[in-house]
C-alpha positions, 0 to 999 in steps of 0.5 A: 219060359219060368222054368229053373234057369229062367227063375235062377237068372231073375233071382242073380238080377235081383242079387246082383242089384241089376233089377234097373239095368238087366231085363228079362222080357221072354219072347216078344213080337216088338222087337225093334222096340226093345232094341231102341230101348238099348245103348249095347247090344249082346249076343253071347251064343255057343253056336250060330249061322248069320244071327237075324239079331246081329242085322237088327242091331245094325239096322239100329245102330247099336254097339255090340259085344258078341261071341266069334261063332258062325259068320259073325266074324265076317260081319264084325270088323274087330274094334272097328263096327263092334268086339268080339271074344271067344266063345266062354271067355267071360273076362274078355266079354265084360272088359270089352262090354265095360269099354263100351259102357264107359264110353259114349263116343265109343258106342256112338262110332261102332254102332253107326260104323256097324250100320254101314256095314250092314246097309252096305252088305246085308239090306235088301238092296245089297243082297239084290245087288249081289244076287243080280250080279251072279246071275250076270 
């Protein structure tokens, strides 16, 4: 959005040597786009519900590091389909972050293990499948 905090993220990039890794796109409508173009996917929320993002990444067989906030912990099966921390708990966040990035076969397994989870319980045809099932 340009503004303070968007300026001071652009210039920690820069500072840090990220410039090549770490992008800031802003808001964009080709998001499966921009998930594709990612190995790890992050969500670092203070607060959330049912991320669309967390469904996404799965979708895309992506490995994620996320916060335990919302319903995240009933999607993510820790180690299994992806790592969670608590919220604010940045050591924790970048040794499971640094797991990942060293570790190919790892990303790999979470991310198809993660897939599975959400086909089997958040696709149109699960979520169909339940909601007939109360109706019955």
């Amino acid at each position: 959005f340009e503004d303070d905090y968007s300026n001071s993220l652009q210039k920690a990039i820069v500072a840090k040597g990220l410039s090549g890794n770490v992008f800031i796109y802003g808001s964009k409508d080709d998001v499966q786009n921009i998930i594709k173009q990612s190995e790890i996917c992050i969500l670092t929320s203070k607060s959330e519900g049912l991320p669309v993002a967390l469904l996404e990444y799965g979708f895309n067989k992506k490995a994620v590091v996320m916060t335990k906030v919302g319903e995240i912990a009933n999607v993510i099966n820790e180690c299994k389909n992806g790592f969670l921390v608590q919220y604010g708990d940045v050591l924790l966040f970048t040794e499971e972050l640094s797991k990942q990035i060293i570790s190919p076969e790892l990303r790999m397994q979470l991310g198809q293990n993660l897939h599975k989870t959400i086909i089997e319980n958040y696709s149109e045809e699960a979520v169909l499948h339940n909601y007939i099932r109360l109706l019955t």
